[in-house]
Every structure is written in structure tokens, then in C-alpha cells.
LUMSEMAR-789832 format. One record per residue: residue in three letters; residue number from 1; x, y, z of N, C-alpha, C in turn. Coordinates in steps of 0.05 Angstrom, whole numbers, always signed. Layout:
PT kolse keza    n.X    n.Y    n.Z   ca.X   ca.Y   ca.Z    c.X    c.Y    c.Z
PT   ALA  NUM      X      Y      Z      X      Y      Z      X      Y      Z
...
This chain:
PT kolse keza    n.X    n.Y    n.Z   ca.X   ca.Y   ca.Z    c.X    c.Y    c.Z
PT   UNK    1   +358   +720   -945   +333   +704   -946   +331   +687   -921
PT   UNK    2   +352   +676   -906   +352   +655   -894   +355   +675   -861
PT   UNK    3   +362   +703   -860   +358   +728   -841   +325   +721   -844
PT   UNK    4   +314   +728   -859   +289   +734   -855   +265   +719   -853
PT   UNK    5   +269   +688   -859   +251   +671   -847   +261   +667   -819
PT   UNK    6   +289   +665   -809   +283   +678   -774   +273   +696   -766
PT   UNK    7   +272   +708   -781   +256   +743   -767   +230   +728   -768
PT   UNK    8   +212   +717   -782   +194   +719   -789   +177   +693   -762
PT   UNK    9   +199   +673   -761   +189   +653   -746   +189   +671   -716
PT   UNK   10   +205   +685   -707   +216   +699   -674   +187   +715   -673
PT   UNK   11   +170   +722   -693   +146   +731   -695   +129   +720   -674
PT   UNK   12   +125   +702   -674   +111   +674   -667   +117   +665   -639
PT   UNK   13   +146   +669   -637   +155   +645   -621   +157   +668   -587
PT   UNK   14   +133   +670   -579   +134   +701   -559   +131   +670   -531
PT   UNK   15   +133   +683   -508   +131   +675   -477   +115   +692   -464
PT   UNK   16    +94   +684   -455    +72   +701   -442    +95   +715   -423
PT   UNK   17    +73   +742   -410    +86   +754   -397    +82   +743   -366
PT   UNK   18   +104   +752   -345    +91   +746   -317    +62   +755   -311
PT   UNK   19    +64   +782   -325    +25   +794   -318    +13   +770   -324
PT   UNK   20    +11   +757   -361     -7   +747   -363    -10   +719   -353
PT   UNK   21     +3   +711   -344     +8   +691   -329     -2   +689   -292
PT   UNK   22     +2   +717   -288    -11   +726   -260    -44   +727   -263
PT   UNK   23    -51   +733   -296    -81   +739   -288    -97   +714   -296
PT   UNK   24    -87   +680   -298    -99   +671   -305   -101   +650   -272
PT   UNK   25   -139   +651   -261   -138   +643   -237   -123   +622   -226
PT   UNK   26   -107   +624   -206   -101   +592   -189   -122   +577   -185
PT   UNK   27   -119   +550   -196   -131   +522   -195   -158   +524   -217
PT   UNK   28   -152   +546   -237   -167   +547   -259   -167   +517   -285
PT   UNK   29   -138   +513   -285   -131   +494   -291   -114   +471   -283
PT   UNK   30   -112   +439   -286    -99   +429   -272    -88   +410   -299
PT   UNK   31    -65   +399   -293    -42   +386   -310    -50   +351   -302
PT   UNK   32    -64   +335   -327    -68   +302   -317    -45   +296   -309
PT   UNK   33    -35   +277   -295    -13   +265   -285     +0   +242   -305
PT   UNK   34    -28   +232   -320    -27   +207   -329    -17   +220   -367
PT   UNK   35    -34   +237   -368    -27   +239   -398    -11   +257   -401
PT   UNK   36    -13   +288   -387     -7   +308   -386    -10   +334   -397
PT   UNK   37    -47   +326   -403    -65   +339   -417    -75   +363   -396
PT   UNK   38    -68   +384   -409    -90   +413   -396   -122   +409   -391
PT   UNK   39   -126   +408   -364   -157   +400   -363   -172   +429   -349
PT   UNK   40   -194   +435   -351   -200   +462   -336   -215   +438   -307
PT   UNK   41   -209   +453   -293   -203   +434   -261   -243   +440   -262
PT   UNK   42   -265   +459   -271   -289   +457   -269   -309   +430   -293
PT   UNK   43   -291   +415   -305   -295   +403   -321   -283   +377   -313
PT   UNK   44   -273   +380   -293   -242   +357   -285   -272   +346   -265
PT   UNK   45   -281   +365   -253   -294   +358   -233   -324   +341   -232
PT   UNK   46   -339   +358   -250   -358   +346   -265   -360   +318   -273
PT   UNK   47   -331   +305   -290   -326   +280   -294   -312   +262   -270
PT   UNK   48   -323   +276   -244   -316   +264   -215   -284   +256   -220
PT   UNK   49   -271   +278   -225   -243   +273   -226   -225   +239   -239
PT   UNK   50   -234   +256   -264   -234   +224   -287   -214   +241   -306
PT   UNK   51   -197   +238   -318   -186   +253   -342   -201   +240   -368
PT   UNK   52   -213   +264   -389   -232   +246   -404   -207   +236   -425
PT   UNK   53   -189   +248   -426   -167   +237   -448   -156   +209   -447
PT   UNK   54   -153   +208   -431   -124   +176   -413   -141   +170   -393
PT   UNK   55   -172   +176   -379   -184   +165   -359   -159   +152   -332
PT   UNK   56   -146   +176   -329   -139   +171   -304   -154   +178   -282
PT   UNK   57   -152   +170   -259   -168   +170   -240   -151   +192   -216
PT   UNK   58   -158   +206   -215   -152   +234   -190   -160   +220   -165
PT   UNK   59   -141   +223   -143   -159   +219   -113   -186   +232   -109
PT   UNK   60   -196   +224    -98   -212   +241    -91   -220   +239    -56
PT   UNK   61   -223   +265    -46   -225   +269    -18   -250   +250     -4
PT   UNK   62   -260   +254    +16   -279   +243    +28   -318   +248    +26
PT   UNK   63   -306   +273    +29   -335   +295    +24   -336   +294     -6
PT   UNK   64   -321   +291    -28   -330   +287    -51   -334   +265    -61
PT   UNK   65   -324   +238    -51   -331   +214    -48   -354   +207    -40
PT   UNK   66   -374   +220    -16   -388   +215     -7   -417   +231    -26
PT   UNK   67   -403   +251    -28   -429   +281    -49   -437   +260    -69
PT   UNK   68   -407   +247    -79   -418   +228   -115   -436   +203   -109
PT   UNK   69   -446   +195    -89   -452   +164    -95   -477   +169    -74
PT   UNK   70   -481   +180    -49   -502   +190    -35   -526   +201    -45
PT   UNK   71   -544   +188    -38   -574   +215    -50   -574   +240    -33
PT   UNK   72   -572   +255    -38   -571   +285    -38   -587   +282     -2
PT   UNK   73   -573   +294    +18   -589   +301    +38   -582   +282    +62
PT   UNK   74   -576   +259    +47   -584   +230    +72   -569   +221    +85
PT   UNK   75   -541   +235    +81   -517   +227    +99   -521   +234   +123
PT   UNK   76   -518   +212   +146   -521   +225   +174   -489   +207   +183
PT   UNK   77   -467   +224   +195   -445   +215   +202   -444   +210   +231
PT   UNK   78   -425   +188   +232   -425   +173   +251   -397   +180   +268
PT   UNK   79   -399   +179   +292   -373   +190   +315   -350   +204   +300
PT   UNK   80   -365   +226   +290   -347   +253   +287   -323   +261   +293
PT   UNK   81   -327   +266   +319   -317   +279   +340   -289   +257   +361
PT   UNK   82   -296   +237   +346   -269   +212   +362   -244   +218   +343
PT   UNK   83   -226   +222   +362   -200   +230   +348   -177   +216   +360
PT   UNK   84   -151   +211   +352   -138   +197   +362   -122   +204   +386
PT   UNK   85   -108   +193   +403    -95   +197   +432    -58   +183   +411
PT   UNK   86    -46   +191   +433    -20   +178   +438    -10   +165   +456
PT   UNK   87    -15   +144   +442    -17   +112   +465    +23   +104   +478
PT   UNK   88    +35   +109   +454    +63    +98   +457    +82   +134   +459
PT   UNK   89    +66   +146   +453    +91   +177   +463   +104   +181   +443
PT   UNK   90    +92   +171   +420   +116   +184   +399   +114   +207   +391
PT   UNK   91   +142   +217   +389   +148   +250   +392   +134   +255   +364
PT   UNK   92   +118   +285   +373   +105   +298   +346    +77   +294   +342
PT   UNK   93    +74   +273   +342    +43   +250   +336    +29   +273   +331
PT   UNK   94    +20   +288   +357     -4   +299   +359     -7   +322   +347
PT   UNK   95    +14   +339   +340    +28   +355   +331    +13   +359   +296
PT   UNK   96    +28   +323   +290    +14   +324   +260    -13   +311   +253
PT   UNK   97    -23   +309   +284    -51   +305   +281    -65   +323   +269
PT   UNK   98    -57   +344   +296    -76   +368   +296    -71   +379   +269
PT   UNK   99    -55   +382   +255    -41   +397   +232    -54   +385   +211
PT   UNK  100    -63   +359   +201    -80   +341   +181   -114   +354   +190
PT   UNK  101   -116   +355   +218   -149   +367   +215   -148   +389   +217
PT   UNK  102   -129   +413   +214   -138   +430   +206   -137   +431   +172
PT   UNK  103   -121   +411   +161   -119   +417   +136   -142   +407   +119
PT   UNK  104   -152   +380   +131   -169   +368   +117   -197   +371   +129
PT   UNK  105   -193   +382   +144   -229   +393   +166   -233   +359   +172
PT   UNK  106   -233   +342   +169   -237   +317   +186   -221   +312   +214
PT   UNK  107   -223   +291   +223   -215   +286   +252   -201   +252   +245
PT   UNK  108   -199   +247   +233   -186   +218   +229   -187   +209   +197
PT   UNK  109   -170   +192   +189   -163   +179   +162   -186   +170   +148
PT   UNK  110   -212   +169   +160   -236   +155   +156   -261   +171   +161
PT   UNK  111   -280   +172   +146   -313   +190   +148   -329   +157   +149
PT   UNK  112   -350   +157   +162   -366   +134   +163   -390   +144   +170
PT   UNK  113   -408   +127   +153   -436   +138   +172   -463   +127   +144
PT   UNK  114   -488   +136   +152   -505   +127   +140   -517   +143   +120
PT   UNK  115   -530   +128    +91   -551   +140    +80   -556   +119    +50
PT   UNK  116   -571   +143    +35   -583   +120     +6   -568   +124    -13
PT   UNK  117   -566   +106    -27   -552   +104    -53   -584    +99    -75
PT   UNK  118   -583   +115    -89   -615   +108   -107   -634   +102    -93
PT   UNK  119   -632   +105    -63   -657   +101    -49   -646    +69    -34
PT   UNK  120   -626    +62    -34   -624    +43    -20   -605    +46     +3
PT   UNK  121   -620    +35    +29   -605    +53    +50   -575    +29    +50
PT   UNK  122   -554    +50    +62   -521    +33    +65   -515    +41    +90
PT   UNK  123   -498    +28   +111   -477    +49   +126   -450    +43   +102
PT   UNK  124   -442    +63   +109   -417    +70    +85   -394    +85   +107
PT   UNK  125   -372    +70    +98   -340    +79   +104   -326    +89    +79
PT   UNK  126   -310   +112    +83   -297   +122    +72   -269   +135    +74
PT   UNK  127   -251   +122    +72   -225   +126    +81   -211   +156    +66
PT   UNK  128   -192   +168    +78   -186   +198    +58   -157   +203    +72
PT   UNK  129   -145   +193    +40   -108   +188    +39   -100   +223    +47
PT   UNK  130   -108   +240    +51   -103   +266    +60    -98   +266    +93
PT   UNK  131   -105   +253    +99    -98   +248   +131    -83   +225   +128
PT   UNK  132    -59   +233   +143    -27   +206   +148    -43   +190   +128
PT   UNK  133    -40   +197   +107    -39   +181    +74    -62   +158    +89
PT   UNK  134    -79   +167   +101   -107   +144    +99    -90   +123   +117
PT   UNK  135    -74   +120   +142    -62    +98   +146    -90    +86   +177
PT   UNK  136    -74    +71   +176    -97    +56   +196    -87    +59   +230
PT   UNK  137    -98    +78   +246    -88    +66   +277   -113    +61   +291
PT   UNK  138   -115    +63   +314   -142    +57   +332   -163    +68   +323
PT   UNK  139   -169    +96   +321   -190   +106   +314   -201    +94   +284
PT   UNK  140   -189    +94   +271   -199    +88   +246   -205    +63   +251
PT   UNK  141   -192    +35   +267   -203    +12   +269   -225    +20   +282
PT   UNK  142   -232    +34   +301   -246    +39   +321   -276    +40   +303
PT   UNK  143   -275    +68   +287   -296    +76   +269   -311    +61   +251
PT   UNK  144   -292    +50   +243   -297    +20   +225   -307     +0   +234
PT   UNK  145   -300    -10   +257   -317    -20   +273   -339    -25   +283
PT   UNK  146   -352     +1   +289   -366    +11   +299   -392    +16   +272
PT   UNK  147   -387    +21   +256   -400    +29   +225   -412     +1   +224
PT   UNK  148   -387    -21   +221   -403    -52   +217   -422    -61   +232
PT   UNK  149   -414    -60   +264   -432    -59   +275   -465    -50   +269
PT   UNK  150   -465    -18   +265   -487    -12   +258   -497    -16   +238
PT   UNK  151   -482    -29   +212   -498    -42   +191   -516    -69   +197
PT   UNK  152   -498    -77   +218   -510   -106   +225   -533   -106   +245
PT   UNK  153   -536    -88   +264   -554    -74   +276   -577    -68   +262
PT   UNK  154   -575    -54   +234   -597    -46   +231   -599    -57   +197
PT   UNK  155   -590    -83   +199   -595    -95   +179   -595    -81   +156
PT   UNK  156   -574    -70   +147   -564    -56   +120   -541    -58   +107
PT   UNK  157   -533    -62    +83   -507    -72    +69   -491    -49    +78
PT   UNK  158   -460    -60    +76   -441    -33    +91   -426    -30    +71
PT   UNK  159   -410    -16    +55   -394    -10    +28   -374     +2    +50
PT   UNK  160   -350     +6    +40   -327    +10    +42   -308    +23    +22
PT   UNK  161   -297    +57    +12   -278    +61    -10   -252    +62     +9
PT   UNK  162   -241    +42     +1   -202    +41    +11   -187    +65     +6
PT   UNK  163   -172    +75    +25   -151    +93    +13   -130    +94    +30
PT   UNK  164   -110    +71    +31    -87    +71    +52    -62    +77    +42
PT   UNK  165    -45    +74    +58    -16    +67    +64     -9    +50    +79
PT   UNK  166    -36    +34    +98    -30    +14   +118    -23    +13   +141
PT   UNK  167    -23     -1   +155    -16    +12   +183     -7    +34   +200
PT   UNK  168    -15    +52   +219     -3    +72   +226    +22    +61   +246
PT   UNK  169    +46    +72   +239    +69    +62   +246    +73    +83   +281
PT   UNK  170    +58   +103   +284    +67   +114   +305    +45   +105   +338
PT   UNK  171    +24    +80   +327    +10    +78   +341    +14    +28   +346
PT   UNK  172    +36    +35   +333    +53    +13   +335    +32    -18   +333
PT   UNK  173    +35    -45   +355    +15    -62   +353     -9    -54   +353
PT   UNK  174    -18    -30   +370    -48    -23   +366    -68    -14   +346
PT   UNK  175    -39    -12   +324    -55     -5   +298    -56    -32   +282
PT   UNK  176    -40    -38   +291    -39    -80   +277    -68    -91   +293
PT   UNK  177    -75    -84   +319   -100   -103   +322   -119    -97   +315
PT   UNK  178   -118    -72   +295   -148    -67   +277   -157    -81   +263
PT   UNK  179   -135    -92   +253   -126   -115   +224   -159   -135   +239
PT   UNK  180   -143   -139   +261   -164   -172   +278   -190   -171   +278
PT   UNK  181   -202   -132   +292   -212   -123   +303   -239   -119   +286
PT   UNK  182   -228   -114   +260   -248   -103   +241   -257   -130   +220
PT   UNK  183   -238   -149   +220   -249   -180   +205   -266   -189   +222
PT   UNK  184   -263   -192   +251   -285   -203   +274   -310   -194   +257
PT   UNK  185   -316   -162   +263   -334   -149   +267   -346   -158   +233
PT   UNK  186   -335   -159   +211   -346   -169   +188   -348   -191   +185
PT   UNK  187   -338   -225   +201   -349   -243   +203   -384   -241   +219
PT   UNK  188   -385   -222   +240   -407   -227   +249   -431   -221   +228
PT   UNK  189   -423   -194   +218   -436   -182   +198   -455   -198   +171
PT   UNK  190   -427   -217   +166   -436   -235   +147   -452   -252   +159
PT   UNK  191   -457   -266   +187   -467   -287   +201   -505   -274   +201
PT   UNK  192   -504   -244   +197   -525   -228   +209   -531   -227   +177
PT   UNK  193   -528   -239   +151   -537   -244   +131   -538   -219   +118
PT   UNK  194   -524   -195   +122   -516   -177   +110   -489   -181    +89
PT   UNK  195   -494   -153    +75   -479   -147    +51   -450   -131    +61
PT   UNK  196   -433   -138    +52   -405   -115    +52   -391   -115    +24
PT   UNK  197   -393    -86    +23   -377    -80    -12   -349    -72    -12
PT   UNK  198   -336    -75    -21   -309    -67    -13   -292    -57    -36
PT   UNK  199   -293    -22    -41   -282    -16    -61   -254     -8    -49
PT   UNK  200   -236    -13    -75   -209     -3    -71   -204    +16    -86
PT   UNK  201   -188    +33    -82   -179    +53    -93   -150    +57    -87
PT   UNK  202   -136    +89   -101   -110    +84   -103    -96    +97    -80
PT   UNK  203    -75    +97    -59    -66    +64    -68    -84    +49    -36
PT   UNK  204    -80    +26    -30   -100     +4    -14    -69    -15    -10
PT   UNK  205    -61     -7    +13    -30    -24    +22    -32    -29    +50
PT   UNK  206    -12    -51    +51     -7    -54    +81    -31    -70    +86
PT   UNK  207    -33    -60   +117    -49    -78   +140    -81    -78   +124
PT   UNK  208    -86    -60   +112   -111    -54   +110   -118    -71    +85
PT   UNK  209    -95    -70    +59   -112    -95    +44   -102   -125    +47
PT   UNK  210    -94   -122    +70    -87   -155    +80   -109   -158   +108
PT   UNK  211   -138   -145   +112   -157   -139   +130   -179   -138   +112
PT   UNK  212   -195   -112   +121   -227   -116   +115   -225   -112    +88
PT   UNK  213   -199   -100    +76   -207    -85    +44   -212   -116    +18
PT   UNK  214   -202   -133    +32   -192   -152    +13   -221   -183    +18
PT   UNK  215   -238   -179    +46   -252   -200    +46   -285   -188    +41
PT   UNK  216   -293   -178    +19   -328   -171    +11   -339   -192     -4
PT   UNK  217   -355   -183     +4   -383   -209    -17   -370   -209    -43
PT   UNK  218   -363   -172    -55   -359   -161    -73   -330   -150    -75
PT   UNK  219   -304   -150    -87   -287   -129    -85   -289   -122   -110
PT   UNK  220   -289    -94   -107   -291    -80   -127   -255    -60   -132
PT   UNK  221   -254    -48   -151   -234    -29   -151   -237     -6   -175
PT   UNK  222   -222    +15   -173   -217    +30   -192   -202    +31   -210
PT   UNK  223   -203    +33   -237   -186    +29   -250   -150    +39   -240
PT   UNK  224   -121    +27   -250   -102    +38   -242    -97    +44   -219
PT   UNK  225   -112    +28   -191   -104    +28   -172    -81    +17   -155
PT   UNK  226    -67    +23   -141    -40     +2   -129    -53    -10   -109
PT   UNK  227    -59    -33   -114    -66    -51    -86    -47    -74    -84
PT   UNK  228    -45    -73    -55    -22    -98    -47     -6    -87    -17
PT   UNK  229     +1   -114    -13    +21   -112    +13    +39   -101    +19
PT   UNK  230    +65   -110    +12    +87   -100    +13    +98    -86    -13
PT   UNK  231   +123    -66    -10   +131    -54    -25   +147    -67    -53
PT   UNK  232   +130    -63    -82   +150    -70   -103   +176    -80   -103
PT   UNK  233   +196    -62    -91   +220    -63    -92   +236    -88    -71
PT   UNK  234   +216    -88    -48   +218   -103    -29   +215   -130    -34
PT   UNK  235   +186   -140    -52   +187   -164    -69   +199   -176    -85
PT   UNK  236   +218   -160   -103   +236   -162   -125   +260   -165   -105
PT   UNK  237   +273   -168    -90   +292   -162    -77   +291   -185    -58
PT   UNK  238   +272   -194    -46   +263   -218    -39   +263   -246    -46
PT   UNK  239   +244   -245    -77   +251   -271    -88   +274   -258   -115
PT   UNK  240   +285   -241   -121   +302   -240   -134   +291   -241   -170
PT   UNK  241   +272   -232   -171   +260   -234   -192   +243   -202   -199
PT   UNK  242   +244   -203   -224   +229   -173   -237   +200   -183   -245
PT   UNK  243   +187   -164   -228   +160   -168   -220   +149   -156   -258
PT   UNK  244   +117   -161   -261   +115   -152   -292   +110   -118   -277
PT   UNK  245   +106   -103   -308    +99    -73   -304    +80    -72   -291
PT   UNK  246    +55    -93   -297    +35    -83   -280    +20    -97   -252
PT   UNK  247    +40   -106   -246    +45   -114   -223    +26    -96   -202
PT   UNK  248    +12   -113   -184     -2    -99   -158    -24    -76   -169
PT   UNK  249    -25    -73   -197    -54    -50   -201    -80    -73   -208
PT   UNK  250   -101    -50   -205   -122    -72   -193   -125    -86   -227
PT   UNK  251   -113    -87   -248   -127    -94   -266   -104   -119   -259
PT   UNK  252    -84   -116   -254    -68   -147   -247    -87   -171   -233
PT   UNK  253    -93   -158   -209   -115   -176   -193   -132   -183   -207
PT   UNK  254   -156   -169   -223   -175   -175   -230   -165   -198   -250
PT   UNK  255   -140   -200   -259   -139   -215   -289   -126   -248   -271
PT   UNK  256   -120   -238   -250   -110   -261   -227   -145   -272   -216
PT   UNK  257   -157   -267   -205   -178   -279   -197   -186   -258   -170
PT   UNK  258   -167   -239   -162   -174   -218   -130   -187   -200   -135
PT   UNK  259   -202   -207   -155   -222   -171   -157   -246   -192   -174
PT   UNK  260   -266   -178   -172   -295   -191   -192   -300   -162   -212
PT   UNK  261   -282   -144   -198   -296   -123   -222   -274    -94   -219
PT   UNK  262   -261    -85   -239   -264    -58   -245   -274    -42   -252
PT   UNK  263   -281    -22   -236   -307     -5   -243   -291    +26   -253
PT   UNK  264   -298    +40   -261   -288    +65   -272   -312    +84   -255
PT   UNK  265   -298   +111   -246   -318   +122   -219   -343   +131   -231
PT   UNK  266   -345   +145   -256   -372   +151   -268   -390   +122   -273
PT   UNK  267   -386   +101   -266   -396    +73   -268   -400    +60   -242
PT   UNK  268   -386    +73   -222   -398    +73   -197   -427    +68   -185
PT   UNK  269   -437    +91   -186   -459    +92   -171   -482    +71   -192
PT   UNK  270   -482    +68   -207   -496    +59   -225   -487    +23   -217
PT   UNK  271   -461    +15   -218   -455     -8   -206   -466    -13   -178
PT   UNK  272   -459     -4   -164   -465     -8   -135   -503     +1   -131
PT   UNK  273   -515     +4   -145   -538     +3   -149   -553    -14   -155
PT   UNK  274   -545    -37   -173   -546    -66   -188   -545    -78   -167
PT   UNK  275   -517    -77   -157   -516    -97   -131   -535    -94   -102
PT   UNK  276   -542    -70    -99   -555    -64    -73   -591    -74    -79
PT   UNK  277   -590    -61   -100   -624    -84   -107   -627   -100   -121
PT   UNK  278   -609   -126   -125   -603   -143   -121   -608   -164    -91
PT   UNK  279   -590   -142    -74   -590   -165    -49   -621   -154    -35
PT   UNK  280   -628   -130    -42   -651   -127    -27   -675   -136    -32
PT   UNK  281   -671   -143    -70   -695   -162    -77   -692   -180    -66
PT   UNK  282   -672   -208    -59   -670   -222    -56   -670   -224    -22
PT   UNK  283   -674   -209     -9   -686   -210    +21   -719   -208    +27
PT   UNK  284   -727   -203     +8   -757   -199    +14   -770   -232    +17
């Protein structure tokens, strides 16, 4: 008897074959990180890379950052074509330059440039952790720069989505004077009675949220983001103390006083819509 309810269960208990396993498409489906729920990656996408189970939040690249929150058509990008040099000779640099734009079709850590959100015009920055993990050297201060500028130029709020690692380490102090370079350029901004939004996303470290990511009218974040300076382990080791679990994600800050809002990305555009006619009612 006790032969034959094994027989009966080994029924059941089969292992797909390699075929059937070969015929089901690559990137048909993708595995949440956060829950570790089967999502079909055309459904993953739709919910702008949200898991609807555990609402974890997926990176998301630049060009799809920009598709979700832009009105269809109106993006016109700004110095494309500026790419970085090797100022100090460090061996390789360029090497894994070139190797990030061919992978990511961009030219630097950062897309910037102009258009409408619901009809309200922005210049908009957008950082993309797929290039040297979104870190910051000249060009990217450079672009950023240059973006503020032309918000303040042409009198239009400038938004900002974070996505660092923080300083680029192979472009040494010159990537530290972006830090300077790009607060200037947003004090003037603010003097020119314009708006700057400043969303964070995961993760927002280093130079960059100790810079522009951290001083907006507005900071915003995404849910479960890592924002902060220095490394966890580095802090604990420091003052000798065990930091809490949720240490440095944006819902820490927000419950600290460094954030006014977590937004969840399907609540996005709809947020930053409130705020933009808002300040534009209030300029007339």
C-alpha cells in the first residue's frame, strides 16, 4: 500500500524537459527581486516596472523614464553628442566608456533636455545607473549644468530623476567639482524664481546626494530607495553602533524630515503635475 501511494505521487512530481524549457521565449518572463513572484515582463512593463504583488520598484533606464512622464512627441534633447575625455590617464577609462555606449546607446550617465509633462513645459534631467552605475564626472556635471541653465533661460521648472553611485572615481577632483558646479548653477536658478524638482531613485549616493539631488523646492523619492552618503557598513564601524534595518531608504528620510514625499512611479506623473500647475498658476 505504502509502494503505491509513491508510485502514485512520482506521477506528479515530473521536471520539464530541456526542450520545454528551450521553447519558452527569453525575457518572456522575469523573477521580482523583492517578493520573488513570476511576473510576465509585458505586464511588468505596463505597470512601469512596479511588481503589482510587493510593489517593488525595477530600475528603470532613461528612454523609459523619459517615454513615462513626457507627452508623447515633445522631447527635444540636449548635447547629445558630449562625451567624456580622460583628464588624469587612468588606464582603461575609455575603453569602458566606449563599451557602456555601446551597451546602453547613450553617451554619458545622464539624458537631459526639454518637453511637457500634461502640457506643462520642463527642462528635465535624467540620470541612467547603466552607464558607470549613473556615477558623476565632468560631463554629467557639465550636462546638468547646462540643462539648469536653460531652465533658467527660458523660464521653466527643471525636474531631476537621481540614479547614482556618486562620484566618478576615475575622473578624480574633477568629478568632485561638479558637486560646486551644479549647486551654483541651481542657486542662480532659484534667484531666476524658477522651480527645481528633485526625484530620487534607487540608489542616489555619494557626491550627488550630498549636491543637486538633495537641495529642490521639492524632494521627492521612490518608494525603497537607498539614498545617502557613505556606505552602511562604513557608518556602523565609525560610530560603532548598529544602524536600524531601514536605515538610508527614502521612507527613513521621509519619516526624518529629508523628503516631503514618497511617490510610487504609477503616481508620478500625476504628482509632478499638481506641482507644475501649481507653480504656473501661481506665476501668472
Amino acid at each position: 500500500m505504502l509502494k503505491d501511494f509513491f508510485a502514485k505521487k512520482k506521477k506528479y512530481a515530473t521536471i520539464p524537459s530541456e526542450k520545454v524549457k528551450q521553447d519558452v521565449p527569453e525575457g518572456l518572463m522575469s523573477k521580482c527581486p523583492g517578493c520573488k513572484s513570476i511576473l510576465y515582463t509585458k505586464e511588468l512593463k505596463k505597470n512601469l516596472y512596479v511588481c503589482q504583488s510587493c510593489q517593488y520598484h525595477y530600475p528603470m533606464n532613461s528612454k523609459e523614464r523619459i517615454d513615462s512622464l513626457l507627452d508623447t512627441g515633445t522631447f527635444t534633447e540636449f548635447d547629445k553628442d558630449m562625451i567624456s575625455a580622460n583628464p588624469l590617464g587612468f588606464p582603461g577609462y575609455l575603453d569602458k566608456l566606449e563599451s557602456d555606449r555601446k551597451k546602453t546607446n547613450i553617451n554619458e550617465a545622464v539624458v537631459t533636455g526639454e518637453g511637457t509633462i500634461s502640457g506643462f513645459p520642463a527642462v528635465i534631467a535624467v540620470m541612467d545607473s547603466r552607464f558607470r552605475m549613473g556615477s558623476m564626472g565632468s560631463v554629467v556635471g557639465e550636462k546638468i549644468t547646462r540643462a539648469i541653465e536653460q531652465a533658467a533661460q527660458k523660464k521653466m521648472p527643471f525636474l531631476i530623476f537621481t540614479a547614482s553611485g556618486g562620484a566618478r572615481m576615475q575622473e578624480g577632483v574633477l568629478s568632485l567639482m561638479q558637486m560646486a558646479k551644479t549647486s551654483v548653477a541651481l542657486r542662480r536658478l532659484s534667484d531666476e524664481g524658477q522651480l527645481f524638482i528633485s526625484i530620487m531613485t534607487h540608489p542616489t549616493t555619494g557626491g550627488v546626494s550630498a549636491s543637486f539631488a538633495s537641495v529642490g523646492d521639492y524632494n521627492f523619492a521612490e518608494p525603497g530607495a537607498l539614498i545617502g552618503f557613505a556606505g552602511r557598513r562604513i557608518i556602523e564601524q565609525t560610530i560603532r553602533q548598529e544602524l536600524p534595518e531601514d536605515f538610508q531608504t527614502s521612507e527613513f528620510l521621509l519619516k526624518h524630515g529629508q523628503l516631503d514625499s514618497v511617490v510610487p512611479r504609477p503616481e508620478m506623473k500625476s504628482t509632478l503635475t499638481k506641482v507644475l500647475k501649481i507653480h504656473h498658476e501661481g506665476r501668472r
